[in-house]
RONUPA-657313 format. One record per residue (C-alpha): residue number from 1; x, y, z. Coordinates in Angstrom, 2 decimals. Each point is the difference from the previous one (the first is absolute). Layout:
N
NUM,X,Y,Z
...
//
This chain:
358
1,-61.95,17.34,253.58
2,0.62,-3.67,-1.56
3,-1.26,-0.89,-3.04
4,-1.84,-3.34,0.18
5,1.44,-2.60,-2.89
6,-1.83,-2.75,-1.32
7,2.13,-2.71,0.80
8,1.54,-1.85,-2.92
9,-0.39,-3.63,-0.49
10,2.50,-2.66,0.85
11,2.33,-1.85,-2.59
12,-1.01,-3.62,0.22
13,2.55,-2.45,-0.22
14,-0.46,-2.31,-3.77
15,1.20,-2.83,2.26
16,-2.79,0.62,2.66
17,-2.19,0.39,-3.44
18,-1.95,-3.63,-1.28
19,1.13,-1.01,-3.77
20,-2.83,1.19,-1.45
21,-0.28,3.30,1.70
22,3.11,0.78,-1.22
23,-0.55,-1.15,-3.94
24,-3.21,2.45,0.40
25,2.11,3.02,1.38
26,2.68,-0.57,-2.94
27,-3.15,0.08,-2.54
28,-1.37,2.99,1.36
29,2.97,2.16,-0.85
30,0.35,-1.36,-3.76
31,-4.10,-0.60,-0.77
32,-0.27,3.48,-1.48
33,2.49,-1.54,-2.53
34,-1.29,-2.99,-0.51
35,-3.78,0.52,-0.47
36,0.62,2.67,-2.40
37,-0.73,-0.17,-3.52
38,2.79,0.17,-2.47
39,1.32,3.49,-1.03
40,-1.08,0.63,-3.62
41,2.17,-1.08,-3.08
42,1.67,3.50,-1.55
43,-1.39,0.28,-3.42
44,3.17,-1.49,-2.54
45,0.11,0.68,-3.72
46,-1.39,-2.28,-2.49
47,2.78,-1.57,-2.53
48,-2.05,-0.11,-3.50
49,0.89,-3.39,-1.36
50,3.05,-0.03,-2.47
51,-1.64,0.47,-3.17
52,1.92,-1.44,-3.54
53,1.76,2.10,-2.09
54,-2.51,1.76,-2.58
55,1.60,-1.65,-3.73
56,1.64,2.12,-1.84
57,-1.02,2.19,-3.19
58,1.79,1.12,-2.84
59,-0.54,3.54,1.50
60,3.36,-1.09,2.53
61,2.59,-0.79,-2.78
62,2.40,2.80,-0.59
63,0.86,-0.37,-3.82
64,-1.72,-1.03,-3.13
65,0.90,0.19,-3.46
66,-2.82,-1.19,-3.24
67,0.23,-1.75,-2.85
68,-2.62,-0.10,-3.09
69,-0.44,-2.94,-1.59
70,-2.08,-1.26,-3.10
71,-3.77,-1.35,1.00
72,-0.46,-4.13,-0.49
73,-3.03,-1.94,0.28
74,0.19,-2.86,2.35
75,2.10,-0.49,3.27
76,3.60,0.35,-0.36
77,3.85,1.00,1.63
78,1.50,2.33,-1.26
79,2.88,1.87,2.01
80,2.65,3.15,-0.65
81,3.96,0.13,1.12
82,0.81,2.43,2.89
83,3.34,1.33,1.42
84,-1.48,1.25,3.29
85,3.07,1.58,1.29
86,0.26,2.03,-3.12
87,-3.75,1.05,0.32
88,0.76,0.95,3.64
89,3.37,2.04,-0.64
90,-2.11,1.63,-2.76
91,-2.01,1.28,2.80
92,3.10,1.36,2.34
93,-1.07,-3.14,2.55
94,2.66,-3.22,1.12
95,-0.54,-2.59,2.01
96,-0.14,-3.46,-0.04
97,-3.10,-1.24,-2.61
98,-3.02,-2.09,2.08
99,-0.33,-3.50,-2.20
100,-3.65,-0.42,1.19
101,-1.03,3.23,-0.69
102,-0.89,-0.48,-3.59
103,-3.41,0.51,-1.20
104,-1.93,0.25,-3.00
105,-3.47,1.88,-0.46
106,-2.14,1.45,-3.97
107,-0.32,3.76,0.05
108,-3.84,-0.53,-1.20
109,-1.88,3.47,-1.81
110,0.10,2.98,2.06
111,3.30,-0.24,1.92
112,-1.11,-2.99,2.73
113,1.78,-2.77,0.69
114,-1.49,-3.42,0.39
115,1.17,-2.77,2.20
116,3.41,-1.93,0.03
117,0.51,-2.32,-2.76
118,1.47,-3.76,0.72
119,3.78,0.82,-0.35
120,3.69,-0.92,0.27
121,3.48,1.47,-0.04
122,2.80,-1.84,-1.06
123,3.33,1.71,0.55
124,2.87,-0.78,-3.01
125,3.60,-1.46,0.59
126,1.68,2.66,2.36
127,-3.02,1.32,1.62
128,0.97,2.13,2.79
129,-2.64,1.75,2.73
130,2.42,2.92,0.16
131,1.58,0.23,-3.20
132,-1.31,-2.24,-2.52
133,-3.73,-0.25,1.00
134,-0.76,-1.35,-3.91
135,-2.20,-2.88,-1.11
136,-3.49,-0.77,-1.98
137,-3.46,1.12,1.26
138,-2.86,-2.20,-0.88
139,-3.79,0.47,0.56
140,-2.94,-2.10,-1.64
141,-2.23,2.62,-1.28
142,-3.81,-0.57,0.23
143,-2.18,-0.50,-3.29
144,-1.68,2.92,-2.00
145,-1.76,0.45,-3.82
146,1.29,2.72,-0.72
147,2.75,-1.72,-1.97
148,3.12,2.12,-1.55
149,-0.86,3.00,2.20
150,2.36,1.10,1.99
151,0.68,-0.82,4.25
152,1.37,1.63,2.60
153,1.90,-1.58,3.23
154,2.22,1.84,2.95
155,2.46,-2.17,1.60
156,0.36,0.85,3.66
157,3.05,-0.85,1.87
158,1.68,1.57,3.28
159,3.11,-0.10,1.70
160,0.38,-1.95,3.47
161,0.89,3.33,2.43
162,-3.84,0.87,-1.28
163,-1.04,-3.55,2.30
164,-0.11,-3.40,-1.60
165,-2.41,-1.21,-2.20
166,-1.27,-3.86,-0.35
167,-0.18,-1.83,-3.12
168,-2.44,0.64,-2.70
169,-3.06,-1.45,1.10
170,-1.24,-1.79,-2.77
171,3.26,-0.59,-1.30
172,1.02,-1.63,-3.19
173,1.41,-3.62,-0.20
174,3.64,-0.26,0.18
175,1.87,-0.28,-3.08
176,-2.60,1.52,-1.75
177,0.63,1.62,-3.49
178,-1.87,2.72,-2.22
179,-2.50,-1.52,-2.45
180,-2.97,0.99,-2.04
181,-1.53,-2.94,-0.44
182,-2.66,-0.82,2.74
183,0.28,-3.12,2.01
184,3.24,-1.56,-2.48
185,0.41,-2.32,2.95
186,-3.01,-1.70,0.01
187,-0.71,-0.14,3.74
188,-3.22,1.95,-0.06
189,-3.35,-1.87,-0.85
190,-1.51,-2.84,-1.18
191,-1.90,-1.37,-2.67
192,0.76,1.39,-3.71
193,-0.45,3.84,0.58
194,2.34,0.79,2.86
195,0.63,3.66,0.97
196,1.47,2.50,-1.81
197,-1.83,-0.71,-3.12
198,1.60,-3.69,-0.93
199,-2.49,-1.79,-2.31
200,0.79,-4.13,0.00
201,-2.06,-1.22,-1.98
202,-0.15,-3.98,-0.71
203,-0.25,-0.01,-3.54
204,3.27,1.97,0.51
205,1.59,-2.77,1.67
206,1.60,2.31,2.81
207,-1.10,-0.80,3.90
208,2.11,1.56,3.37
209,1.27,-3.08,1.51
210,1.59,-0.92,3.39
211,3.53,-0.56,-0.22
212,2.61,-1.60,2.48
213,3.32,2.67,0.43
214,2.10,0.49,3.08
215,-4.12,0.68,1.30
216,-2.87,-0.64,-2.03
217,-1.06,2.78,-1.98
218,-2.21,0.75,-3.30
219,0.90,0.05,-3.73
220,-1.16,-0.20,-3.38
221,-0.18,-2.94,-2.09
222,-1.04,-0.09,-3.66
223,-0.93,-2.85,-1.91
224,-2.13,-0.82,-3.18
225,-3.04,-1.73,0.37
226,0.74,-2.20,-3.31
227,2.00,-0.33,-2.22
228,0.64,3.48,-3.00
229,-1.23,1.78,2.63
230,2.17,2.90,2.12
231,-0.48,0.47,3.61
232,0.56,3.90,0.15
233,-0.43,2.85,2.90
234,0.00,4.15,-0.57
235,0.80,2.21,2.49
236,-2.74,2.36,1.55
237,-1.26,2.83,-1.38
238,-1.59,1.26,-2.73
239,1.44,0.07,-2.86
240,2.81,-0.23,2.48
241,2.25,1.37,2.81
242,0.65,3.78,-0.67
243,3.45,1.18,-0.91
244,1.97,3.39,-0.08
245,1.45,0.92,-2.59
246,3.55,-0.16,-0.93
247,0.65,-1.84,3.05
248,1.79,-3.84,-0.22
249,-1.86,-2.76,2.42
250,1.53,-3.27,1.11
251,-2.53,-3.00,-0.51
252,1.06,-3.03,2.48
253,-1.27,-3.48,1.25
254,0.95,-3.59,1.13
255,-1.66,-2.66,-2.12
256,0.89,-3.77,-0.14
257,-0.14,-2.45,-2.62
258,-0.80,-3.80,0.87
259,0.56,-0.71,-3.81
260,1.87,1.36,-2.67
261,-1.72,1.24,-3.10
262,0.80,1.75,-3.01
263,-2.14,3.05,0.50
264,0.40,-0.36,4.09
265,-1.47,2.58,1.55
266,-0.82,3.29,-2.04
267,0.19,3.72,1.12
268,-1.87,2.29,-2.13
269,-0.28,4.12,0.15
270,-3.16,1.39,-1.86
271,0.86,3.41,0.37
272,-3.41,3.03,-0.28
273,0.10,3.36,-0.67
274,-1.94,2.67,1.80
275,-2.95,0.19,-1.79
276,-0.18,-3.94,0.85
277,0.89,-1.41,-2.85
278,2.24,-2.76,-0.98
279,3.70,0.20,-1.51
280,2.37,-2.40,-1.29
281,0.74,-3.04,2.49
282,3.01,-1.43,1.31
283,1.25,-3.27,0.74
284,2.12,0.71,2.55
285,0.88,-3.67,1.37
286,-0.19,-3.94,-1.02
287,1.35,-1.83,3.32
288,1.04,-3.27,-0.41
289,1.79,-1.14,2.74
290,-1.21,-2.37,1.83
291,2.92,-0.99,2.51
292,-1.25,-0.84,3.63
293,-1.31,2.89,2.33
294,-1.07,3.81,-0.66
295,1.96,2.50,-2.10
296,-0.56,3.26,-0.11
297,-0.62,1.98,-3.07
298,0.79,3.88,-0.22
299,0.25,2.42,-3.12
300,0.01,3.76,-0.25
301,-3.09,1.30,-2.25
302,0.62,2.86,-2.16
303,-4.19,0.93,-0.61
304,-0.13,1.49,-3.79
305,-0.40,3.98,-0.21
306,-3.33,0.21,-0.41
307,-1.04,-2.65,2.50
308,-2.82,0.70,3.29
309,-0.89,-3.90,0.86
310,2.12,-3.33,0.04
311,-1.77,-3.12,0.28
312,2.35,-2.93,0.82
313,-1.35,-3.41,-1.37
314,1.56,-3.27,1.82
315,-0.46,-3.43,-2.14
316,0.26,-3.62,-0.90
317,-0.87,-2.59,-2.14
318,2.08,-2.84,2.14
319,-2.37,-2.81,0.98
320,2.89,-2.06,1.13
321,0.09,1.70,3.19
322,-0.85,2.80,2.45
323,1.42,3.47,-0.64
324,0.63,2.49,3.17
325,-0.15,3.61,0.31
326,0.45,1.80,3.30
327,0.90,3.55,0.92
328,-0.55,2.17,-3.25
329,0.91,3.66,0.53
330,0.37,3.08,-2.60
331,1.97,2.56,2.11
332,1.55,3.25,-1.90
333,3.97,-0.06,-0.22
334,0.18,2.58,2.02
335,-1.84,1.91,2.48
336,-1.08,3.21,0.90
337,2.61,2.10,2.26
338,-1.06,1.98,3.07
339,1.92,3.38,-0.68
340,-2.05,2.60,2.15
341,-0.99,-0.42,3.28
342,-2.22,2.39,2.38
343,0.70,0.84,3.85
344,-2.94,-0.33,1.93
345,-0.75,2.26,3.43
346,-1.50,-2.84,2.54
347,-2.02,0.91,2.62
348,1.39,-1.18,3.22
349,-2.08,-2.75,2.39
350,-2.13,1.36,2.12
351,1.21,-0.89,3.86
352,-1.36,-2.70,1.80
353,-3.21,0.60,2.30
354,0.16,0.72,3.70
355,-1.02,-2.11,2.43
356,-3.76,0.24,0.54
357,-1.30,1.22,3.50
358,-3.31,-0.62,0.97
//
């Protein structure tokens, strides 16, 4: 019995095929392809945008060490010495001594620490990282009443295996120097009260005045307004700028004289006790020279036993000509030493975030 077969078709020849019948035929076998719509994307995971680096907080430094100081009115520098290498052998730790890592912050009531102080470390002849890491550490401490009482600020410093830290931020001005006397450079202000408590009054004959140096800057000049008269300036405070006891100061300035005198310019030291009230004064200075360009003045104060205040009391009676007085500063001879310093467990950073995925 044969089995009947559908017969199957013929292969046409292309070349027997017209053009266009044979651009259709080639279509037909890729259409499927063509008219399709595109394949979904695969889902891909979101890269959160690179956020900055959260600043850092006093909570990250490794090492601090405090220092209590004597309460002043006003704004003022004051500063302590520090042999960091010795504080961090003291603590069984080497390494080489980060020179940004200084900062400065008051231990207020009840243990907290406030925020970082303007500051500045300068390191001494010979300062070494690894060996040496010794200098100055300054910080301009913020104004209070409570006068005489006494203040608390921890120094925080780190070494640089712990990760580098930028520079204080505020800083302090380079080549700045300890001083209680608010604003002795003139620069804040205008008009005759300018901060940190400077009253110039005219019938005082003392006015801040613009003056041309290797940049202009601000100084004091003092001049009478006639003749028997004495143009005259006190520092802040009231009676005066608060003192420790048994400890020797350093009183310094630049003045200039465009005429010489007799009397020149006058330094006087009206000395209080703690109850406020007055004890014998002290002529500590007639300056008479009055060769061309500034001179600086400097003398170490010995304050009497009994003494709490020193007022210092600037004067002239020259009307022949102008008398300068810039940069007045009353620093202590010496400074307080950082002997004791505390290790400090740190946290470590938390790890950065995973990508997100929708």
């Amino acid at each position: 019995m044969h089995t009947l077969r559908s017969p199957e078709p013929a292969a046409l020849p292309t070349a027997a095929l017209p053009g266009a019948l044979v651009v259709a035929v080639l279509l037909w076998g890729v259409g499927s392809t063509i008219g399709a719509p595109p394949a979904p994307a695969q889902p891909q995971p979101a890269i959160a945008p690179e956020q900055p680096a959260p600043p850092l907080t006093l909570d990250q430094w490794h090492f601090h060490s405090d220092v209590v100081t004597t309460a002043r009115p006003g704004t003022y520098v004051t500063g302590a010495t520090a042999n960091f290498t010795q504080l961090l052998r003291s603590l069984g730790t080497a390494g080489e001594f980060d020179l940004n890592s200084v900062r400065v912050a008051e231990v207020v009531p009840g243990g907290r620490k406030g925020l970082a102080l303007p500051s500045t470390f300068q390191p001494e002849t010979g300062y070494d990282a690894t060996s040496n890491a010794a200098g100055t550490v300054l910080w301009e401490v913020s104004p209070t009443v409570l006068a005489g009482w006494e203040r608390r600020f921890r120094i925080y410093f780190d070494t640089v295996v712990n990760g580098p830290k930028p520079p204080p931020d505020p800083g302090l001005p380079v080549g700045q120097y300890p001083t209680f006397i608010p604003n002795g450079d003139f620069e804040e202000g205008t008009g005759r009260r300018l901060p940190g408590g400077w009253d110039l009054r005219r019938r005082w004959g003392a006015e801040r005045v613009e003056v041309a140096l290797s940049a202009p800057t601000h100084a004091l000049r003092l001049r009478p307004g006639q003749a028997g008269w004495a143009a005259s300036v006190r520092t802040p405070g009231s009676p005066g700028i608060v003192i420790d006891p048994g400890q020797h100061y350093t009183l310094s300035f630049r003045y200039v004289l465009e005429r010489s005198h007799p009397r020149g310019l006058q330094v006087s030291l009206f000395w209080f006790d703690s109850a406020r009230l007055p004890l014998e004064p002290t002529l500590l200075a007639c300056l008479t020279d009055a060769t061309k360009g500034w001179k600086r003045h400097e003398t170490e104060l010995t304050p009497p036993r009994n003494a709490s205040y020193l007022s210092v009391v600037l004067s002239t009676e020259s009307r022949e000509g102008t008398v300068l007085v810039d940069d007045l500063a009353l620093a202590p001879l010496s400074l307080p030493a950082l002997t004791e310093a505390v290790a400090v467990a740190v946290a470590a950073p938390e790890p950065s975030a995973s990508p997100v995925v929708p």
